[in-house]
C-alpha positions in Angstrom: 6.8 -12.7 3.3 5.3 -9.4 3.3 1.9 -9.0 4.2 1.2 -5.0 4.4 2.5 -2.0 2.9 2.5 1.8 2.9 0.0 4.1 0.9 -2.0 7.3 0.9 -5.3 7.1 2.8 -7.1 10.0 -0.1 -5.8 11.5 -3.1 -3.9 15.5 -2.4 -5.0 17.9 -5.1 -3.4 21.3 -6.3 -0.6 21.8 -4.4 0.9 25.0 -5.7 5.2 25.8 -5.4 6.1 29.2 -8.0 10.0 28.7 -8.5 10.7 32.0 -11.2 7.5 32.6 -12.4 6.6 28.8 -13.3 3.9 26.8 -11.2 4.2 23.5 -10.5 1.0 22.0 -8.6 0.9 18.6 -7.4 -0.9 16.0 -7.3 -1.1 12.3 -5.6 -3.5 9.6 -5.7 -3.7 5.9 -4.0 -3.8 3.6 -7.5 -4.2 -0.3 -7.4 -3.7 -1.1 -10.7 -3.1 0.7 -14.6 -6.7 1.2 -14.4 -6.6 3.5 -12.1 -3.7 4.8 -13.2 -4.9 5.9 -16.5 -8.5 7.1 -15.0 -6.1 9.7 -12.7 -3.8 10.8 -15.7 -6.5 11.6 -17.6 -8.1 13.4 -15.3 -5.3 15.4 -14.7 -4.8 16.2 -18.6 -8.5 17.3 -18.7 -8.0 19.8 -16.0 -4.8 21.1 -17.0 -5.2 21.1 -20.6 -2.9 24.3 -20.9 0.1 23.2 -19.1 3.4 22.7 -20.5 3.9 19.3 -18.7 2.5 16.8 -17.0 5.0 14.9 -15.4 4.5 12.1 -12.8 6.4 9.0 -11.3 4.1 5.7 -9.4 5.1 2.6 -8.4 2.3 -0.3 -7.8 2.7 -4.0 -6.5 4.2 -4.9 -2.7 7.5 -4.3 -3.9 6.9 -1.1 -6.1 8.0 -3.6 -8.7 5.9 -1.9 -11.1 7.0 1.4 -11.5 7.6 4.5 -14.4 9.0 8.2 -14.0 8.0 10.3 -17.0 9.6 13.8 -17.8 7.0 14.7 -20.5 9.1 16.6 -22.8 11.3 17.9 -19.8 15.1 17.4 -19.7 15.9 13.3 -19.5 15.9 12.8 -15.5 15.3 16.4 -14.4 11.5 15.5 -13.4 10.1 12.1 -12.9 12.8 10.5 -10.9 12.8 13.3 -8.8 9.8 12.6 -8.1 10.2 8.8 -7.8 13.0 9.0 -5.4 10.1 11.0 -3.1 8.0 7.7 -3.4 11.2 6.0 -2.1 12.1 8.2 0.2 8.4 8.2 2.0 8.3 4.2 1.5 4.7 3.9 -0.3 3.7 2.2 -3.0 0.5 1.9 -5.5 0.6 5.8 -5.1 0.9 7.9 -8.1 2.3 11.4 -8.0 1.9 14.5 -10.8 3.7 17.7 -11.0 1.7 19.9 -13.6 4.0 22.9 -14.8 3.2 26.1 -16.4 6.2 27.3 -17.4 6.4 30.8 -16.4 9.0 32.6 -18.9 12.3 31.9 -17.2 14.2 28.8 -17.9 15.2 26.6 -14.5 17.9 24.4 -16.2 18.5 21.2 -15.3 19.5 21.0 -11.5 16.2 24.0 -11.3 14.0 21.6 -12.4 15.2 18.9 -10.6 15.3 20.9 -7.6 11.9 22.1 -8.3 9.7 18.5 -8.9 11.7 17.4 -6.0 9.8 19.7 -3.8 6.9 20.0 -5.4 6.8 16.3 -4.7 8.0 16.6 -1.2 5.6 19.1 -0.3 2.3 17.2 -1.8 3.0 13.9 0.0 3.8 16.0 2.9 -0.4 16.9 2.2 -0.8 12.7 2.1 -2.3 10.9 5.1 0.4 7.7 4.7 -1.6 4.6 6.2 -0.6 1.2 6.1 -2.5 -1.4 4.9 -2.6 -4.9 5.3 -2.9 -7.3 1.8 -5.9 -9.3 1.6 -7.2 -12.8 -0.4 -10.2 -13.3 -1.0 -12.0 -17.2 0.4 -15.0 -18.8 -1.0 -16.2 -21.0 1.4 -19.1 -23.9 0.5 -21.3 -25.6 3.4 -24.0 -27.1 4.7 -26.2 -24.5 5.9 -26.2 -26.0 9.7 -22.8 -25.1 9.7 -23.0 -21.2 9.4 -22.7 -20.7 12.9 -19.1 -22.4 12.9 -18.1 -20.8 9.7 -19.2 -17.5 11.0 -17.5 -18.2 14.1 -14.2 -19.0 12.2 -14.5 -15.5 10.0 -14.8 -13.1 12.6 -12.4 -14.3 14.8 -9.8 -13.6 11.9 -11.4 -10.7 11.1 -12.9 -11.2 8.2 -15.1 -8.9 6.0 -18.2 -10.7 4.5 -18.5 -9.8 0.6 -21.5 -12.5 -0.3 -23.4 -14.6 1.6 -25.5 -16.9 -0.1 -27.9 -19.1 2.1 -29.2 -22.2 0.2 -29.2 -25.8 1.7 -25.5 -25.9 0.4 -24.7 -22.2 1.8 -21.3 -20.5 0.0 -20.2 -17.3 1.8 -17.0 -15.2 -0.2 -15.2 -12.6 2.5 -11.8 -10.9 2.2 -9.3 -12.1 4.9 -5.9 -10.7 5.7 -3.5 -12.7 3.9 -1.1 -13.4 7.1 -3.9 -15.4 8.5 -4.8 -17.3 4.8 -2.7 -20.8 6.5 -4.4 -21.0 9.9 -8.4 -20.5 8.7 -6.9 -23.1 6.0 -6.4 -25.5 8.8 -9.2 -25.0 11.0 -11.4 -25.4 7.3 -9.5 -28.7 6.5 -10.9 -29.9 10.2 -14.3 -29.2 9.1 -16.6 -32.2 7.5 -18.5 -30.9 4.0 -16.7 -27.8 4.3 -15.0 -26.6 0.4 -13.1 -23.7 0.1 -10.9 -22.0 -2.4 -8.7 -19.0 -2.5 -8.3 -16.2 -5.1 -5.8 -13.4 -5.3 
């Protein structure tokens, strides 16, 4: 089971290639979800609202199993897989690159154009601080509130990074854990009297 993968730390602005009088200038941002995805193309549109494409490639989920290349209105092929194939090539995932073009008066052709999102691409993740990071779940755990100490205990030993803690008689405390340790705080928890817990993704 996989329990990291490999990202951009900050999102790269306007990186600038000329290829024959047409700028591409690239972009990349760390995305999580469509949300975010949509909040970054739109941005992009509203900056660029003159150029003559806006194409970009992302993949999101472990796996990059959720994943698109679009050549807005550019030859089938000859600009978002190009830049897909750099999210391959670099390994990340929930990253979304753009490569905004104003065309410049003379016509790349196909292999151009390929050639020319490839490394306006290349060169903008080359601008990326690539990080890994590790997948989290997030615990809710419910106790009595003699028991923090324990629980407390428990948490920072894995590591864990305490969203909510809500001190009543009954306490309930929700932290993020790393997901590779989700089975062994699960044990030590089960050994625990009046101790609940639950686990959301």
């Amino acid at each position: 089971m996989l329990f990291e993968y490999k990202t951009i730390e900050k999102p790269v602005e306007n990186v600038l290639l000329k290829e024959k009088g047409s700028k591409f200038i690239g972009f990349a941002y760390p995305v999580n979800n469509e949300e975010e995805l949509k909040k970054a193309l739109e941005k992009m549109k509203a900056e660029h609202p003159k150029a003559t494409h806006h194409c970009y490639a992302f993949r999101i989920g472990l796996n990059g199993e959720n994943y698109r290349a679009n050549d807005d209105g550019e030859p089938s092929g000859s600009a978002g897989l190009p830049i897909y194939n750099q999210l391959l090539a670099n390994e990340i995932t929930n990253t979304l690159v753009v490569s905004v073009r104003y065309y410049g008066g003379t016509k790349l052709g196909v292999s151009g154009l390929v050639k020319a999102y490839k490394e306006s691409a290349k060169l903008t993740l080359e601008e990326a601080n690539i990080v890994v990071k590790e997948l989290e779940i997030e615990i809710k755990i419910q106790f009595n509130f003699n028991q923090q100490n324990i629980i407390f205990t428990l948490l920072s030993k894995y590591d864990a990074k305490i969203v909510n803690f809500d001190s009543q008689e009954k306490a309930s405390i929700i932290a993020n854990i790393k997901l590779k340790h989700q089975n062994e705080i699960a044990e030590s928890l089960k050994n625990i009297q009046f101790v609940d817990y639950k686990f959301s993704g």
